[in-house]
VMD Tcl script that builds the backbone (N, CA, C; Angstrom):
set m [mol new atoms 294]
animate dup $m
set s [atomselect $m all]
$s set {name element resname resid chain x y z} {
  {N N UNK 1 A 142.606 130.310 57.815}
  {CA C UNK 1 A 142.672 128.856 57.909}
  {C C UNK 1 A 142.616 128.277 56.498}
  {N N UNK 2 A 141.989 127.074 56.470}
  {CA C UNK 2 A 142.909 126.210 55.285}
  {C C UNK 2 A 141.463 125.997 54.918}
  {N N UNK 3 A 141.039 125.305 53.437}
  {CA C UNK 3 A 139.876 124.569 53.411}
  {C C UNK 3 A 140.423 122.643 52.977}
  {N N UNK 4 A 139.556 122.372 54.286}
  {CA C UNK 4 A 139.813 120.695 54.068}
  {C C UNK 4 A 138.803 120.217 52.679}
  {N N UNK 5 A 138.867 119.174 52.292}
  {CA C UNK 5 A 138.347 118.511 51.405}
  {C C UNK 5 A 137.163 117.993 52.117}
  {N N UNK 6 A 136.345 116.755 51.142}
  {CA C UNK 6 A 135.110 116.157 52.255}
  {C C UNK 6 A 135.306 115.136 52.775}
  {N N UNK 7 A 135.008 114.646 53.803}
  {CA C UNK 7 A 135.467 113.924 54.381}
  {C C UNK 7 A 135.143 112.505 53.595}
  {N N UNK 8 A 136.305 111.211 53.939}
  {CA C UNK 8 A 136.369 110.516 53.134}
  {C C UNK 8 A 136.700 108.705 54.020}
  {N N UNK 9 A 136.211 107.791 52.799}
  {CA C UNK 9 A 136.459 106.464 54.173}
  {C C UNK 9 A 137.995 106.425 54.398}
  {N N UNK 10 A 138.193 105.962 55.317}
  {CA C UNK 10 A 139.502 105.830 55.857}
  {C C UNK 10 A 140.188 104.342 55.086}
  {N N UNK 11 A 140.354 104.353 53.704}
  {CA C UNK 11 A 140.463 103.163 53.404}
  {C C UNK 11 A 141.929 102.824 52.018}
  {N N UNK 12 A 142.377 101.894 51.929}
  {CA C UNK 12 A 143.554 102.345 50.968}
  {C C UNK 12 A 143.125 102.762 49.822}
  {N N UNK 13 A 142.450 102.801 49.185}
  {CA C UNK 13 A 142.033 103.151 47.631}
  {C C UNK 13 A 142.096 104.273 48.148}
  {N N UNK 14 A 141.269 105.063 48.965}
  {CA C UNK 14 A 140.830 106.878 49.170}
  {C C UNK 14 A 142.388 107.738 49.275}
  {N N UNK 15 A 143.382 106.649 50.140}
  {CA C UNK 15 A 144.371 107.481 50.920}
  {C C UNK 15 A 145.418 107.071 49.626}
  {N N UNK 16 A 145.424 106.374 48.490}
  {CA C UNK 16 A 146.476 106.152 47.335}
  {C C UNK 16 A 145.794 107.535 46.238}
  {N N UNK 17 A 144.796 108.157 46.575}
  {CA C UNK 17 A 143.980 109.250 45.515}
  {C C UNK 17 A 144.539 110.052 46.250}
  {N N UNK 18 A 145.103 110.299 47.546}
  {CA C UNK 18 A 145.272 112.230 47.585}
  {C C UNK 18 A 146.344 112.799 46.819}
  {N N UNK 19 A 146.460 113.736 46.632}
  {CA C UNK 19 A 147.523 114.336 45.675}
  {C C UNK 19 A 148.983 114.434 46.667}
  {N N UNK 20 A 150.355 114.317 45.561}
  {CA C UNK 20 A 151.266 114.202 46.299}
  {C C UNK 20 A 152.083 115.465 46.040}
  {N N UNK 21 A 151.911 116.433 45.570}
  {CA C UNK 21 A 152.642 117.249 44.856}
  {C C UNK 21 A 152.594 118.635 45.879}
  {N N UNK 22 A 152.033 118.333 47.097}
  {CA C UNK 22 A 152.140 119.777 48.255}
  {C C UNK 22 A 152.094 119.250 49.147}
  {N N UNK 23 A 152.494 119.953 50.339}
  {CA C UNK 23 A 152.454 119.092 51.898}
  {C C UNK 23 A 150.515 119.392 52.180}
  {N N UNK 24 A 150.800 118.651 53.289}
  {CA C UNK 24 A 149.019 118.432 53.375}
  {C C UNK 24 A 149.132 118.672 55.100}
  {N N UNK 25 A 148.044 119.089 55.754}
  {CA C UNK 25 A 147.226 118.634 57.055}
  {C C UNK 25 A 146.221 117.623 57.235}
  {N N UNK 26 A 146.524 116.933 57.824}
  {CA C UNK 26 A 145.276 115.733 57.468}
  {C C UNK 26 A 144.200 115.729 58.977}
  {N N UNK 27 A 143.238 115.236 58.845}
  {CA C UNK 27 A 142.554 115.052 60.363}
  {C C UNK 27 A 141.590 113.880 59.685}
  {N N UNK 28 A 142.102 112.527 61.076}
  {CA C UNK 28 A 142.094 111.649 60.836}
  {C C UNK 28 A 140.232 111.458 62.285}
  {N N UNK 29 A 139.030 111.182 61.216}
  {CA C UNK 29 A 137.822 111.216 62.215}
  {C C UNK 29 A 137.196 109.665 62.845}
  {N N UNK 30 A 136.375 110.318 63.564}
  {CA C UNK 30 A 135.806 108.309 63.795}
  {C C UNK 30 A 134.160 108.856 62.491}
  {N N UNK 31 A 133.325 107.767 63.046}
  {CA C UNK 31 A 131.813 107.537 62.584}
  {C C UNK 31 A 131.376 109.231 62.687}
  {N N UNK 32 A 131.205 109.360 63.931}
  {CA C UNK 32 A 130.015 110.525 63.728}
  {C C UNK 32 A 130.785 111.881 63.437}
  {N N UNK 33 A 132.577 111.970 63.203}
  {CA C UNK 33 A 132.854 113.107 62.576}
  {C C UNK 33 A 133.737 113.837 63.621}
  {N N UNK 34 A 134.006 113.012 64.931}
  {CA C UNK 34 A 135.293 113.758 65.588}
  {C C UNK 34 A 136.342 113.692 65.331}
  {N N UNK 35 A 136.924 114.928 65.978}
  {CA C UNK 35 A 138.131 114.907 65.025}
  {C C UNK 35 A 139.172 113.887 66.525}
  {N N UNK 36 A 139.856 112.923 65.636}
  {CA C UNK 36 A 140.344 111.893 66.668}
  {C C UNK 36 A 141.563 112.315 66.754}
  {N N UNK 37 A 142.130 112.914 65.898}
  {CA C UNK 37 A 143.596 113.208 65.466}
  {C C UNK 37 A 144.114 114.062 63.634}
  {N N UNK 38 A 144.956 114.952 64.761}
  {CA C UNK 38 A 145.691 116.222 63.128}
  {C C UNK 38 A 147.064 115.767 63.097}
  {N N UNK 39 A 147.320 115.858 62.243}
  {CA C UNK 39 A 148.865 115.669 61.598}
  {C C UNK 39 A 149.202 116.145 60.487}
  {N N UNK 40 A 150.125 116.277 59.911}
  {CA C UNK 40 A 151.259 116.794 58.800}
  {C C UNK 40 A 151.970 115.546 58.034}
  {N N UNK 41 A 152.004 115.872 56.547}
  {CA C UNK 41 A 152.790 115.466 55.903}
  {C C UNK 41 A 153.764 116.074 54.529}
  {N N UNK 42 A 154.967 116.182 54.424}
  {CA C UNK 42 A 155.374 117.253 53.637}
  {C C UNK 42 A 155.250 117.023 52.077}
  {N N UNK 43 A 155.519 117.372 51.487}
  {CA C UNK 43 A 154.744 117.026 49.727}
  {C C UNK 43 A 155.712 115.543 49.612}
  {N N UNK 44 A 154.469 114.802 48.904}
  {CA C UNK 44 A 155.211 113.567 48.858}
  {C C UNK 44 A 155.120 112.361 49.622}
  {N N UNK 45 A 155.114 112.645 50.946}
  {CA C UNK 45 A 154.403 111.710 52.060}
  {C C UNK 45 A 153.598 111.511 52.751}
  {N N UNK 46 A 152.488 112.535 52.140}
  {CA C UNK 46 A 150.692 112.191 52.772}
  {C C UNK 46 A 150.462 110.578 52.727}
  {N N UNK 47 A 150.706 110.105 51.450}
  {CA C UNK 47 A 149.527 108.716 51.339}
  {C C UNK 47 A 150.803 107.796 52.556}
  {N N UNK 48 A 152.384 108.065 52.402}
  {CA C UNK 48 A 152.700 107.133 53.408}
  {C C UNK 48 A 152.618 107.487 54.594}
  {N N UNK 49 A 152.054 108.645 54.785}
  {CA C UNK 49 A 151.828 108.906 56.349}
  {C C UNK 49 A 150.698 108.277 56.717}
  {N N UNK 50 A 149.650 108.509 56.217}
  {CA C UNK 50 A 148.177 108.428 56.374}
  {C C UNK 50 A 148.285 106.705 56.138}
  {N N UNK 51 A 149.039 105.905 55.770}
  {CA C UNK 51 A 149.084 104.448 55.182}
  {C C UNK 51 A 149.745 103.941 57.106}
  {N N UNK 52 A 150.647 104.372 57.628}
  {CA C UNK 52 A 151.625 103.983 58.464}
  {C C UNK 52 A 150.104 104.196 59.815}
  {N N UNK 53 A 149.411 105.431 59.664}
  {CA C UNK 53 A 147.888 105.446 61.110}
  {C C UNK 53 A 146.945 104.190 60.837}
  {N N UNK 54 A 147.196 103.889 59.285}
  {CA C UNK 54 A 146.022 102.579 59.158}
  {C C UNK 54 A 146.636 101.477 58.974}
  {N N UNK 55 A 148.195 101.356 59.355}
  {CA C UNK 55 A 148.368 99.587 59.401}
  {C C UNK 55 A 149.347 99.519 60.423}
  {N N UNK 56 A 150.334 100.586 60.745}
  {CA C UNK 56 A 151.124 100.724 61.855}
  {C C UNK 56 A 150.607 100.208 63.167}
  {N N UNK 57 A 150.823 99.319 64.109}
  {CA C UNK 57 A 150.095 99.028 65.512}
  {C C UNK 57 A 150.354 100.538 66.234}
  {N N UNK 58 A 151.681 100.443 66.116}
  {CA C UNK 58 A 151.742 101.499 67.288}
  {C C UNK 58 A 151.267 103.427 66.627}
  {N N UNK 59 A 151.044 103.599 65.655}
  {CA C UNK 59 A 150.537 104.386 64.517}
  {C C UNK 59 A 149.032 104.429 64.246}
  {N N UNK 60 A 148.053 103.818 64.989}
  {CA C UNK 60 A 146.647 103.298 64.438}
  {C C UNK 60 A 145.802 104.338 65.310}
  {N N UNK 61 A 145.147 104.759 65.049}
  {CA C UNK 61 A 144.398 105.701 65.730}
  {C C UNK 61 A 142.750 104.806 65.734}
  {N N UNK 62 A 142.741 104.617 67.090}
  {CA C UNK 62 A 141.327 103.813 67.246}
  {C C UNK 62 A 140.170 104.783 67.120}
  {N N UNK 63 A 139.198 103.404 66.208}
  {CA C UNK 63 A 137.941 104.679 65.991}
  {C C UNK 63 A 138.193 105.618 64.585}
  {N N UNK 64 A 139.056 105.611 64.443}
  {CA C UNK 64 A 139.546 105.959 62.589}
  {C C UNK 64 A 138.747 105.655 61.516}
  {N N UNK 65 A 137.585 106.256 61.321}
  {CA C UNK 65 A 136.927 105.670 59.902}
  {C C UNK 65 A 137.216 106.468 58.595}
  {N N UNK 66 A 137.138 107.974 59.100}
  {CA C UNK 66 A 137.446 108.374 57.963}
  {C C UNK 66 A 138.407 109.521 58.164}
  {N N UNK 67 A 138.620 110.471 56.889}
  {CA C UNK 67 A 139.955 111.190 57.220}
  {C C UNK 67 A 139.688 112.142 55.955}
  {N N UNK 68 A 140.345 113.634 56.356}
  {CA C UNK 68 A 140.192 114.929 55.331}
  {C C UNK 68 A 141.173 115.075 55.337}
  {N N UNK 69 A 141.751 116.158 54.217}
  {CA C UNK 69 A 143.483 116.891 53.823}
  {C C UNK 69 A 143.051 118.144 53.327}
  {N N UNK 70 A 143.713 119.014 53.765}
  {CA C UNK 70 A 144.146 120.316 53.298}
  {C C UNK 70 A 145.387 120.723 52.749}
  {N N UNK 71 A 146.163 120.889 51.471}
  {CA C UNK 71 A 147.152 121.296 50.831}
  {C C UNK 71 A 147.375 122.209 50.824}
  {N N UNK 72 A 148.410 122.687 51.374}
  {CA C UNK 72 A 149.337 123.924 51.813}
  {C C UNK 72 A 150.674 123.971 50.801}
  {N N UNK 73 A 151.158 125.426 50.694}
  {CA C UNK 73 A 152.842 125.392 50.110}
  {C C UNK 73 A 153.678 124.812 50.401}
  {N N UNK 74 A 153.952 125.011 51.670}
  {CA C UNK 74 A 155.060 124.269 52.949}
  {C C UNK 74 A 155.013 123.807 53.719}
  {N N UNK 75 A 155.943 122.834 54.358}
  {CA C UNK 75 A 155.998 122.019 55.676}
  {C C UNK 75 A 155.651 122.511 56.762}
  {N N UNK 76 A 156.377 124.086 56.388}
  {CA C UNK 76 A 156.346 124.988 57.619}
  {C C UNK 76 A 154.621 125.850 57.886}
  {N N UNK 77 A 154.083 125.643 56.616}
  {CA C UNK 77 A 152.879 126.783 57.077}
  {C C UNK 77 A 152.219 125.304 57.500}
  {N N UNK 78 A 152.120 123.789 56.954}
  {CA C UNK 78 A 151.273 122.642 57.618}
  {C C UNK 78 A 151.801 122.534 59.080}
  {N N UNK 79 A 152.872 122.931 59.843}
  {CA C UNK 79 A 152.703 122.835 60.656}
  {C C UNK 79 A 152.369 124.023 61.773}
  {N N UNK 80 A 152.082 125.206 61.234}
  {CA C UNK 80 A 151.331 125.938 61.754}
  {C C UNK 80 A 149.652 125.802 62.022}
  {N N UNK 81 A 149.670 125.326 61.125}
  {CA C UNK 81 A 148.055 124.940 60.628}
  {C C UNK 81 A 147.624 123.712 61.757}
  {N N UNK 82 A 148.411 122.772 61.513}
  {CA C UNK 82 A 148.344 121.491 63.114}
  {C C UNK 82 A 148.303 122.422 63.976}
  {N N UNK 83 A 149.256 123.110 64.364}
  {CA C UNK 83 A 149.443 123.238 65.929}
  {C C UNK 83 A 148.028 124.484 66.147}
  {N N UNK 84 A 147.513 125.340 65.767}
  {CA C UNK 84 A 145.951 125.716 65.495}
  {C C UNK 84 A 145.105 124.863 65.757}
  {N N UNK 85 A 144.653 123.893 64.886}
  {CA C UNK 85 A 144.086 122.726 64.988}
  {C C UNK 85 A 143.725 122.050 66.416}
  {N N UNK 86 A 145.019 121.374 66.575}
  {CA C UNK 86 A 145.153 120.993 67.821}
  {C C UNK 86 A 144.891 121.556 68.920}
  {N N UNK 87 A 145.024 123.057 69.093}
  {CA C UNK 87 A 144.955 123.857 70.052}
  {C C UNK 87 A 143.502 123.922 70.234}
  {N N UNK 88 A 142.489 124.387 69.106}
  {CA C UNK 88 A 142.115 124.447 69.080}
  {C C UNK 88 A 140.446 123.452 69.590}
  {N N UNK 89 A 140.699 122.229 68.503}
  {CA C UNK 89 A 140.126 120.984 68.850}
  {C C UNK 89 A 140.240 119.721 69.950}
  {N N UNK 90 A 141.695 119.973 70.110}
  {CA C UNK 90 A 142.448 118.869 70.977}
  {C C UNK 90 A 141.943 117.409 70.612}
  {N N UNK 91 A 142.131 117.312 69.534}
  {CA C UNK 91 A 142.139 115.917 69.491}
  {C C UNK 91 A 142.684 114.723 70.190}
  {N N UNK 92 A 141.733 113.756 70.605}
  {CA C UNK 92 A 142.168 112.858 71.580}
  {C C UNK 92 A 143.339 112.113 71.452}
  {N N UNK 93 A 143.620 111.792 70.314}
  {CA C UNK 93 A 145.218 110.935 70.331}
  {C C UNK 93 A 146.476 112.071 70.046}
  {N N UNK 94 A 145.863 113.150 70.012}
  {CA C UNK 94 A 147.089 114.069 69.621}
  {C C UNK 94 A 148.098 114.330 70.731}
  {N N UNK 95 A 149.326 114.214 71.015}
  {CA C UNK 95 A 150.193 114.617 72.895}
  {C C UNK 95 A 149.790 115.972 73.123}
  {N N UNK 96 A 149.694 116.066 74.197}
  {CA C UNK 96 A 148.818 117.024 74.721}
  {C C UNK 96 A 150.408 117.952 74.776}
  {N N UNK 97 A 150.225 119.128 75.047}
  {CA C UNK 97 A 151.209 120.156 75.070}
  {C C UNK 97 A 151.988 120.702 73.523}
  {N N UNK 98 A 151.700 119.795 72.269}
  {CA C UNK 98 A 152.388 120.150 71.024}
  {C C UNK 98 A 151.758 121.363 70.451}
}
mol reanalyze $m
mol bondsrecalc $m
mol representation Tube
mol addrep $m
């Protein structure tokens, strides 16, 4: 598995600091640290991914306070790493069956 970073506020200053230069896994938590939701972004579009869950309506993950990343080589090993994740945790906003 991957090592995430520490967990962090869910806020624009935090999500304009992650690095853009590798694809990432992100898991997006509430207050006490569940995981609400995993996703992928490929090098380059973490901060606008992670920007589109905190202002997007239909993109907003309720209960969202804060949020971790793990940097991977490829698109392809971050989305191995989600679908683990997910399987694993099942995060509540994640579609069930991915």
């Amino acid at each position: 598995m991957v090592n995430f970073n520490r967990s962090l506020k869910f806020t624009k200053t935090n999500i304009s600091n992650i690095p853009t230069n590798k694809a990432i896994v992100y898991k997006i938590k509430n207050a006490a640290g569940t995981n609400l939701y995993t996703g992928i972004a490929g090098r380059g579009r973490g901060q606008d991914r992670l920007m589109e869950h905190k202002e997007l309506k239909h993109e907003i993950v309720p209960g969202g306070t804060r949020f971790q990343i793990a940097q991977v080589k490829t698109k392809v090993r971050a989305t191995k790493i989600e679908e683990q994740i997910i399987r694993r945790e099942q995060p509540k906003f994640n579609e069930k069956g991915k």
